[in-house]
VOBA-1610 file (N, C-alpha, C; in pm, whole numbers, padded with zeros to 5 digits, always signed):
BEGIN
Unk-06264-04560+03860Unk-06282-04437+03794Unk-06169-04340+03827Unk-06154-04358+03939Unk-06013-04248+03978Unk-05889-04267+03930Unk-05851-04438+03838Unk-05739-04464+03814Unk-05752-04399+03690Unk-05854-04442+03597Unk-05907-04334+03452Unk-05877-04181+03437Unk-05941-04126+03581Unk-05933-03991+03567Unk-05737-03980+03577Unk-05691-04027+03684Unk-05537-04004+03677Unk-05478-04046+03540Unk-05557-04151+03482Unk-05417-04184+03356Unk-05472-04025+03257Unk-05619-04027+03314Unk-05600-03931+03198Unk-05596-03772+03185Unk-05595-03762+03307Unk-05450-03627+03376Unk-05291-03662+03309Unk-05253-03784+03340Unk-05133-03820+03299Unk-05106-03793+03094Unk-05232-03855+03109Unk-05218-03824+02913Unk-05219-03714+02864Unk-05302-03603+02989Unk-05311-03479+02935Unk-05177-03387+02940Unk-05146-03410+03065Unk-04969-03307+03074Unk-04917-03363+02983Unk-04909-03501+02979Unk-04802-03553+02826Unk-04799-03487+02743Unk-04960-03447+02713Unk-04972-03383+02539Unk-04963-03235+02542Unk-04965-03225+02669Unk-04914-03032+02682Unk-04793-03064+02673Unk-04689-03149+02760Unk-04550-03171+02706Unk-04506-03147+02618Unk-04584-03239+02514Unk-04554-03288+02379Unk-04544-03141+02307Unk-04650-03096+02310Unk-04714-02957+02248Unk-04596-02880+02276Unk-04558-02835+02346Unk-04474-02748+02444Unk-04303-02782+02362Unk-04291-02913+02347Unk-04131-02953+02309Unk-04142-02889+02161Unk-04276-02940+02090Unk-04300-02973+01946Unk-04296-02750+01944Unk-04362-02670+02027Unk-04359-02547+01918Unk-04191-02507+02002Unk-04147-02551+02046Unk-04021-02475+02105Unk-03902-02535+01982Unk-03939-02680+01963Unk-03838-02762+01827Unk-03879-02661+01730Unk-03968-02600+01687Unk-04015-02538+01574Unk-03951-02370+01576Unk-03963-02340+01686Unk-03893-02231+01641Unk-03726-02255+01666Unk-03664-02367+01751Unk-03496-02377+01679Unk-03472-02389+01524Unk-03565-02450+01455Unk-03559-02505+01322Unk-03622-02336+01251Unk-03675-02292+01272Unk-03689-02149+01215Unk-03581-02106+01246Unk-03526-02095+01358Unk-03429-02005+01354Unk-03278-02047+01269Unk-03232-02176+01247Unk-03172-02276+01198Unk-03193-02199+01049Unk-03330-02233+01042Unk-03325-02206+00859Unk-03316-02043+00842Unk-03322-01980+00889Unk-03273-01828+00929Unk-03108-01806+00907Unk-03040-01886+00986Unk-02940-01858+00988Unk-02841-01983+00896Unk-02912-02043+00854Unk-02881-02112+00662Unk-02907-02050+00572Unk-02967-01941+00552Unk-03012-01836+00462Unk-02878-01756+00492Unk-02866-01671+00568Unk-02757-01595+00642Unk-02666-01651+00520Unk-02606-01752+00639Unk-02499-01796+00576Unk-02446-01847+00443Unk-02619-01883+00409Unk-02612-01916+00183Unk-02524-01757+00102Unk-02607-01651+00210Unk-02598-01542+00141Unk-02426-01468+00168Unk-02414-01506+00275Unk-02231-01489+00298Unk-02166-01587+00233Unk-02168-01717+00186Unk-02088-01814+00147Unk-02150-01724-00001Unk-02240-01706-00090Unk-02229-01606-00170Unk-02155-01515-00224Unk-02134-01438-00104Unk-02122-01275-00079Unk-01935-01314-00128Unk-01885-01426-00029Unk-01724-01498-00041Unk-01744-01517-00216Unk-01792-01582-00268Unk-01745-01678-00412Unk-01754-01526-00480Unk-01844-01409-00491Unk-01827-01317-00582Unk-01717-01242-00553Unk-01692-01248-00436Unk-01549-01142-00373Unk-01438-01235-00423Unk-01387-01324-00423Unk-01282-01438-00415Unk-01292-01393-00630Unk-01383-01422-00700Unk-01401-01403-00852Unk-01383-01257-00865Unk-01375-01209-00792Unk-01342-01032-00818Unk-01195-01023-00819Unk-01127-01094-00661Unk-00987-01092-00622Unk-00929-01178-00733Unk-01005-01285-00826Unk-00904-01345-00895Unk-00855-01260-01025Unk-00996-01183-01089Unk-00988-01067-01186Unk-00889-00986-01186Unk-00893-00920-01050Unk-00774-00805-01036Unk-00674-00848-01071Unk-00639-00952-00961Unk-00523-01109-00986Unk-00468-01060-01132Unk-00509-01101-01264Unk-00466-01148-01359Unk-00468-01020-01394Unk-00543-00910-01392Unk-00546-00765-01471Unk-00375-00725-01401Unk-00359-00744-01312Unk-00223-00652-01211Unk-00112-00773-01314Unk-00123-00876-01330Unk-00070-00950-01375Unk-00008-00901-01559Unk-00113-00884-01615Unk-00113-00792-01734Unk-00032-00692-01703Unk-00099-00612-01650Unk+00015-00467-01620Unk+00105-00489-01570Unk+00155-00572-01491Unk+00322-00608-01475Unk+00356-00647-01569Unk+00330-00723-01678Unk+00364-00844-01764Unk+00441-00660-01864Unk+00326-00597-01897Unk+00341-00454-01967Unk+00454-00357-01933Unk+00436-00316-01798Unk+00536-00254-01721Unk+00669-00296-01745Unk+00695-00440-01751Unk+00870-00530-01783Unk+00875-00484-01870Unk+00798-00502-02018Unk+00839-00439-02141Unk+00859-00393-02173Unk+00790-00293-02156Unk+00792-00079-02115Unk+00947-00053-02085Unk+00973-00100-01962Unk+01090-00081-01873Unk+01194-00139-01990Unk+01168-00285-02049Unk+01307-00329-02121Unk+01333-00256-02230Unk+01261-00236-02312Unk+01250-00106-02414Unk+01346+00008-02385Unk+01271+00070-02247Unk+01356+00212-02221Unk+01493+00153-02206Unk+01528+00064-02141Unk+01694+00033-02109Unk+01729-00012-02221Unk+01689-00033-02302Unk+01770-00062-02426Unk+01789+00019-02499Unk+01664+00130-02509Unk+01709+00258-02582Unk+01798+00334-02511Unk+01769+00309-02337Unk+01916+00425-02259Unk+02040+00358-02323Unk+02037+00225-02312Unk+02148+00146-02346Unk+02246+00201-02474Unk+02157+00208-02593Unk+02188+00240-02740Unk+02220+00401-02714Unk+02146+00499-02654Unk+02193+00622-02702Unk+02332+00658-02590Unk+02317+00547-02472Unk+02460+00564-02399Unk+02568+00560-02481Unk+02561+00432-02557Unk+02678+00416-02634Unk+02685+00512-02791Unk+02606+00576-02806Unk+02596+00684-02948Unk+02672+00799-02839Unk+02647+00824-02738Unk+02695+00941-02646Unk+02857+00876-02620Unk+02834+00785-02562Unk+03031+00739-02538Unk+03099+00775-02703Unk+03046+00712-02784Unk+03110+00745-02958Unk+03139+00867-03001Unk+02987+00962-02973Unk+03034+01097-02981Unk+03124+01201-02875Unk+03196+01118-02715Unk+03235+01152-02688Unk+03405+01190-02687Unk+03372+01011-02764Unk+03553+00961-02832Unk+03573+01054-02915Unk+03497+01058-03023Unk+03489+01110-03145Unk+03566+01282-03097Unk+03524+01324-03022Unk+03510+01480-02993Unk+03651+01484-02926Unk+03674+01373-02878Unk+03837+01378-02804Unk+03940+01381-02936Unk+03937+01289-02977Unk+04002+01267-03105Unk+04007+01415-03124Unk+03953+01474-03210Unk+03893+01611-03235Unk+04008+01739-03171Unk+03940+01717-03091Unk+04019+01806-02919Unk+04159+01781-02964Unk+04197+01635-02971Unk+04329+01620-02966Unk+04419+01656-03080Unk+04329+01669-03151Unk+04404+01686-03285Unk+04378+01876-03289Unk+04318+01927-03236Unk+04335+02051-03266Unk+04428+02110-03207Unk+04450+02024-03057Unk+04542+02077-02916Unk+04702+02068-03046Unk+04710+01971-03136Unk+04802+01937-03198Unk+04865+02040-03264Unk+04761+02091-03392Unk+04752+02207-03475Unk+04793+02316-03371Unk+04775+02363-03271Unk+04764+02503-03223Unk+04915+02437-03171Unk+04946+02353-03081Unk+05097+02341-03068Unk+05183+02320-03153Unk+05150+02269-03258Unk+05232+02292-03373Unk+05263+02450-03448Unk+05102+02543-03452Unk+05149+02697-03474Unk+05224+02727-03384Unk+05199+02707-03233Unk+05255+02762-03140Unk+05461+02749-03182Unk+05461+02660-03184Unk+05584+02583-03250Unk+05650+02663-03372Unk+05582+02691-03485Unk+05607+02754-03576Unk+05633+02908-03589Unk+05500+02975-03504Unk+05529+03110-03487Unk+05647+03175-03430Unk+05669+03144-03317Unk+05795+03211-03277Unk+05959+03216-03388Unk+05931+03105-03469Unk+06031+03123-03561Unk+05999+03212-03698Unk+05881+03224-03684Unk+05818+03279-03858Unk+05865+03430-03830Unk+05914+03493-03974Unk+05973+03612-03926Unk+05811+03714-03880Unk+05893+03815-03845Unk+05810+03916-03764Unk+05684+03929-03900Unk+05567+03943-03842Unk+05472+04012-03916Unk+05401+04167-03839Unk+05332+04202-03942Unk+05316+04320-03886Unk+05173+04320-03815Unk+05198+04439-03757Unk+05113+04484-03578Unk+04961+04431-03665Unk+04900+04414-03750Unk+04775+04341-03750Unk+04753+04164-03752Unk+04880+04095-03778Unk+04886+03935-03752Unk+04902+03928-03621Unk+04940+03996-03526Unk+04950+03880-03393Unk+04828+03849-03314Unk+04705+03915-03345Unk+04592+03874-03334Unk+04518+03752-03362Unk+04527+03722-03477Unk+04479+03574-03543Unk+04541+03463-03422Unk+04717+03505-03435Unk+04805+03359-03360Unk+04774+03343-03199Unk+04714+03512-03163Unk+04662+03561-02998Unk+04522+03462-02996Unk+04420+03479-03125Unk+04337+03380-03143Unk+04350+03226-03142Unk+04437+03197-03216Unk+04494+03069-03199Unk+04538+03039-03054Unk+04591+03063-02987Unk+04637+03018-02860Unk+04494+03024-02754Unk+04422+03148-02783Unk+04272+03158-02731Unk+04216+02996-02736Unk+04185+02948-02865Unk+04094+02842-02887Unk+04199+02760-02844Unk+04355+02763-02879Unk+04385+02607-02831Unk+04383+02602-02634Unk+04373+02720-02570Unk+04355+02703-02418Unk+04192+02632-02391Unk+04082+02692-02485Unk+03973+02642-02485Unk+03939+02534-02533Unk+04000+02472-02599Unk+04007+02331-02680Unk+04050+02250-02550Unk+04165+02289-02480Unk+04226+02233-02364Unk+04106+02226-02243Unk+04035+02328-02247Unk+04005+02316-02147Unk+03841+02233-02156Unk+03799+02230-02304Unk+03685+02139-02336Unk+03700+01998-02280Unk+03848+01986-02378Unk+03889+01848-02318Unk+03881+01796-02196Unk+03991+01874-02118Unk+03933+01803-01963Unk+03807+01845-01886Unk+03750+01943-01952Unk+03623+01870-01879Unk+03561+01726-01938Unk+03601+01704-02074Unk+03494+01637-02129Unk+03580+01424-02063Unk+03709+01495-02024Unk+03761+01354-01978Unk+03705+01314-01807Unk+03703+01424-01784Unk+03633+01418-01604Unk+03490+01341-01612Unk+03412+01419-01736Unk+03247+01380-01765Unk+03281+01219-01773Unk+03392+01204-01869Unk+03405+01044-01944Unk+03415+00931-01755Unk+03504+00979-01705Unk+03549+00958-01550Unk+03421+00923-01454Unk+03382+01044-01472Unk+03249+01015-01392Unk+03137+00940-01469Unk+03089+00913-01534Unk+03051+00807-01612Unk+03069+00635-01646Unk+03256+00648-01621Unk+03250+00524-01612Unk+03251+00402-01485Unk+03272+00582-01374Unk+03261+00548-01232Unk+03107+00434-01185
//
C-alpha cells in the first residue's frame, strides 16, 4: 500500500507539473500571438507608408519632368529675344554710325559754307550737339555690346 500511495504522490506532482508547464506554455503563446498582431499591424503600417513614398516618388517626378520644360521654354525665349536685342543693337550702331557720318560731313562742310547770319549758327551748334550725343550713345552702347559678349 505504501508503494501505491508513493506512485501516487508521484502521479500527483507530475500532473501539478504538467498543469504548471501547460498554463505557463499558454501564456508564452498569448503573448506570441500578441506580439504577431503587433507586428501584422507594423508590417501594415510599412506597405501603406512605402505606397505613399512611391506616390510622391512619381508626383515629384511629374513636376520635375514639368519644371525641365518650363525652364526649356524660358531659355529659348531668353535665347530668341537675346538675339532680337543683339539685332536691334547692330541695327542702332549702323544708325549711330551713319549719323556720326552726316554730322562729320556738316562739320566738314560748314566751315567752308559762306558766312550765314547770327540766326543759322544755332541749328549747325545743334548739329554738333546731337553728333557729340550720337557719339556718346554709341560708346556706351559698344561697352553694353562688350559686356555682354564677355
Amino acid at each position: 500500500m505504501t508503494i501505491t500511495l508513493i506512485a501516487d504522490v508521484l502521479v500527483a506532482s507530475l500532473l501539478v507539473a504538467t498543469i504548471i508547464t501547460c498554463y505557463v506554455l499558454t501564456k508564452r503563446i498569448e503573448r506570441l500571438k500578441a506580439d504577431e498582431a503587433g507586428m501584422r499591424q507594423t508590417v501594415g503600417a510599412l506597405i501603406a507608408a512605402t505606397d505613399t513614398a512611391e506616390r510622391a516618388i512619381a508626383g515629384l517626378k511629374n513636376t520635375l519632368g514639368d519644371c525641365d520644360r518650363t525652364l526649356a521654354e524660358r531659355l529659348q525665349t531668353a535665347e530668341r529675344y537675346a538675339a532680337d536685342l543683339a539685332a536691334q543693337i547692330e541695327a542702332g550702331q549702323v544708325v549711330m554710325d551713319r549719323i556720326g557720318q552726316i554730322v562729320s560731313a556738316a562739320a566738314l562742310v560748314s566751315p567752308k559754307a559762306p558766312e550765314a547770319p547770327a540766326a543759322e549758327p544755332a541749328p549747325i551748334a545743334r548739329l554738333a550737339s546731337a553728333a557729340q550725343s550720337a557719339a556718346a550713345i554709341r560708346a556706351r552702347a559698344a561697352r553694353r555690346l562688350e559686356g555682354h559678349a564677355a
